[in-house]
N, C-alpha and C positions, 0 to 999 in steps of 0.2 A: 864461854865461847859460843857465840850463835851458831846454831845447825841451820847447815845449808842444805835445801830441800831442793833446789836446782834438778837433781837428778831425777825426780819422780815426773816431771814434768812430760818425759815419753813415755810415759808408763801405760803401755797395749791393755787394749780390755783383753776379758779372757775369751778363749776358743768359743766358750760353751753359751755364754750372752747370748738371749734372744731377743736381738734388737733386729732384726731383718724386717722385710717390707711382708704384711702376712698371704702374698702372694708367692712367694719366694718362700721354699724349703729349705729349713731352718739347716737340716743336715749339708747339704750341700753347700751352702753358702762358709760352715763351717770348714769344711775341707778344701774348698778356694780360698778360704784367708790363708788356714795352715799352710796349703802348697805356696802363697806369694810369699808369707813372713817367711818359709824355709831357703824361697830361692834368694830373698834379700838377705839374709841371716850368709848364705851361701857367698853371695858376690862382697859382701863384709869382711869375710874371715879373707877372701883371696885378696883384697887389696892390704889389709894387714902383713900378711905375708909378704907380699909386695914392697911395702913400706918398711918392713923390718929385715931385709934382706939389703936394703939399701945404705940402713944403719945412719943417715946423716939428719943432725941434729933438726932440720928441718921436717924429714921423714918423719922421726919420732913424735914432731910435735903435731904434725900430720893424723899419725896416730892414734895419740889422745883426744887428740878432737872427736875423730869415729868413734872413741869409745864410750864419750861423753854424750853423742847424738845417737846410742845406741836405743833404740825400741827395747825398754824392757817386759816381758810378761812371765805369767809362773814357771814355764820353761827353762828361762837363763835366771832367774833368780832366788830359785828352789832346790834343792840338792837333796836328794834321799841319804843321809848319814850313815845308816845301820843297815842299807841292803846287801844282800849276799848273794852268792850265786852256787850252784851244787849241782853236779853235774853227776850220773849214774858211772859205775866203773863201768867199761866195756866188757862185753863178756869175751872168754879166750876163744881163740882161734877153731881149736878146737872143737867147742860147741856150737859154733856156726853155724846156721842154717845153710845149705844152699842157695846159692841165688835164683833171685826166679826172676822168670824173661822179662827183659827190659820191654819197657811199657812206653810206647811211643804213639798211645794216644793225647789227641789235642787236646787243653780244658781251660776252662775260664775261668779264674781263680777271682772271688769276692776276695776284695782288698780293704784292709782297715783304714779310717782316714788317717788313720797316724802313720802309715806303712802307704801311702798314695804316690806320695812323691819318690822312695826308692827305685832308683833306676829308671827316673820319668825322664830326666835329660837325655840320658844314653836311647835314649826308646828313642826322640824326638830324631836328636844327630842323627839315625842310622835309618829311619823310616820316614823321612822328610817328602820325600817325593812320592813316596807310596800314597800318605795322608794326601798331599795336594792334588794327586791322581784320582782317587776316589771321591775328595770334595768336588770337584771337577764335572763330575757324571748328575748329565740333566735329571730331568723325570723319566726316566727309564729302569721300572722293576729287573728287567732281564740282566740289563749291564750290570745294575751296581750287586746283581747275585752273583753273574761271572765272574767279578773284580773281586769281591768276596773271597768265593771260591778258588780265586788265585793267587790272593795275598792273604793269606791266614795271619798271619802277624795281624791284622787289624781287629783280631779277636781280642782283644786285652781291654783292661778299663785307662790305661793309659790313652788308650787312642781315644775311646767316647769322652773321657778327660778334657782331652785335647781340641776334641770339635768343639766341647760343650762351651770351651773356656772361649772360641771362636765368636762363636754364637754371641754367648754376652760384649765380649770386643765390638764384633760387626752392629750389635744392636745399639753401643753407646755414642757408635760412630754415623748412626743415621741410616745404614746401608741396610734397610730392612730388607730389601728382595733377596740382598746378598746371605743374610742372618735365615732369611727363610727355606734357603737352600742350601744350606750349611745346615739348617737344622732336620731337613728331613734326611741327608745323608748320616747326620748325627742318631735320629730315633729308630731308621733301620738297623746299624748296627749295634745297639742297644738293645732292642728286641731279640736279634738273634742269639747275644752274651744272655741275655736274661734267661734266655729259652734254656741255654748251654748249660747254666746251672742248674737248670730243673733234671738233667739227666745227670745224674751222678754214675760213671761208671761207662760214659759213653765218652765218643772225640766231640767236640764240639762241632764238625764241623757237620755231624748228622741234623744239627739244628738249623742250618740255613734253607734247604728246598725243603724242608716242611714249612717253613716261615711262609716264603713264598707261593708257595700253592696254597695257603689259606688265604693269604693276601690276594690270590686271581679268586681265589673262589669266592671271596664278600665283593671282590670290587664287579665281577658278575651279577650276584645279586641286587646290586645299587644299580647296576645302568638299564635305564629303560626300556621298558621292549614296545614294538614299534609297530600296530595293527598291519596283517597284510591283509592284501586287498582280493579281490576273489580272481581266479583265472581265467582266460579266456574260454576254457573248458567247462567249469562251471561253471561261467555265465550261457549257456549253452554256445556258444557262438565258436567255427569250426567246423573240425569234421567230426563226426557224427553226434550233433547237436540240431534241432531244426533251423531250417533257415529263419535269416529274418523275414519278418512279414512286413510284404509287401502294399503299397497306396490301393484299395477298391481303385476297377476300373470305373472310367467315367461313363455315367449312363446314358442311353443311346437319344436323341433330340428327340421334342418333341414329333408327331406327326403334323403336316402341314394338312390345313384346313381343304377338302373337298372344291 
């Protein structure tokens, strides 16, 4: 019986491949392929559903076809056999600790790329207009720290995510002025997440006006300063300065001759 190797034919390289351009970080580029194969992988299983909910023999054949054109990689076609899970007993009630006060500072939590896309859709849905609000905002340090400071939600790696995915869109699209504005909105807010994790134990939002007052303070140092000129005062001229000096008179004609 000949074996039919058909199937291997979609067969995805893996995550970890470093075949990227060596301009382009190799990690990120890995966790934008994982977030597009999961959202494909995603919109697969719902039309499945779909199609088997329908039940009619066209459906089904419908089906098989998706599952035939299916992307395979070590993901869907590896299976851990022998994992187990063990969970600690709880302790009783009794031995309880006290609760202690709920903790209602902000933080910016470093995300695994395997854990990136969890709750990336639901972030998008619900903060849609916020992100387009803030891509929105020209060259103006003040606004986009306001905007910051009033939308916290934009503190997450979901959102830098989300520009960053922008960025490369806009950029494949030609729209460079657009990608180049999109991306400074993008590296502000990354900055500030970056900051936010270097304070363990703090809100994150203690990280945004320090950002920015460093940010006035170098862009100070870069702009030019501009010779003044001397004043009226030290140039003596005014009051109490000497006057200026006045043309010699002209001296008196000769005498005429006897």
């Amino acid at each position: 019986m000949p074996i039919n190797y058909s199937k291997w034919d979609n067969l995805e390289l893996s995550d970890d491949e470093e075949h990227f351009h060596p301009n382009i970080d190799n990690n990120l580029m890995i966790r934008l392929q994982r977030e597009k194969r999961q959202q494909r992988e995603a919109e697969e299983e719902k039309k499945k559903q779909e199609l088997l909910a329908k039940g009619t023999p066209d459906a089904l054949e419908e089906m098989e076809k998706l599952e035939r054109m299916k992307k395979l990689h070590v993901g869907n076609i590896c299976h851990d056999k022998y994992s187990s899970k063990h969970e600690a007993s709880k302790p009783s009630s009794s031995a309880e600790a006290p609760q202690a006060a709920k903790d209602t500072k902000l933080r910016v939590a470093a995300t695994e790329p395997e854990s990136f896309t969890d709750g990336y859709e639901e972030f998008l849905r619900s903060h849609t207009a916020t992100l387009e609000e803030y891509a929105a905002i020209d060259d103006e340090d003040e606004k986009s720290e306001a905007y910051i400071l009033s939308h916290t939600e934009l503190l997450s790696e979901h959102a830098t995510g989300y520009y960053l995915l922008q960025c490369i869109s806009l950029q494949a699209e030609g729209k460079t002025r657009s990608m180049k504005k999109m991306a400074r909105q993008y590296l502000l807010l990354t900055y500030v997440c970056d900051l936010a994790k270097t304070m363990p134990g703090r809100d994150a939002r203690d990280a945004i006006r320090p950002l920015f007052r460093k940010m006035e303070a170098r862009a100070a140092k870069r702009r030019p300063t501009t010779p003044r000129l001397p004043s009226r005062r030290a140039a003596g001229v005014g009051r109490g300065g000497p006057p200026p000096s006045s043309p010699p008179p002209p001296s008196p004609p000769p005498p005429s001759p006897p």
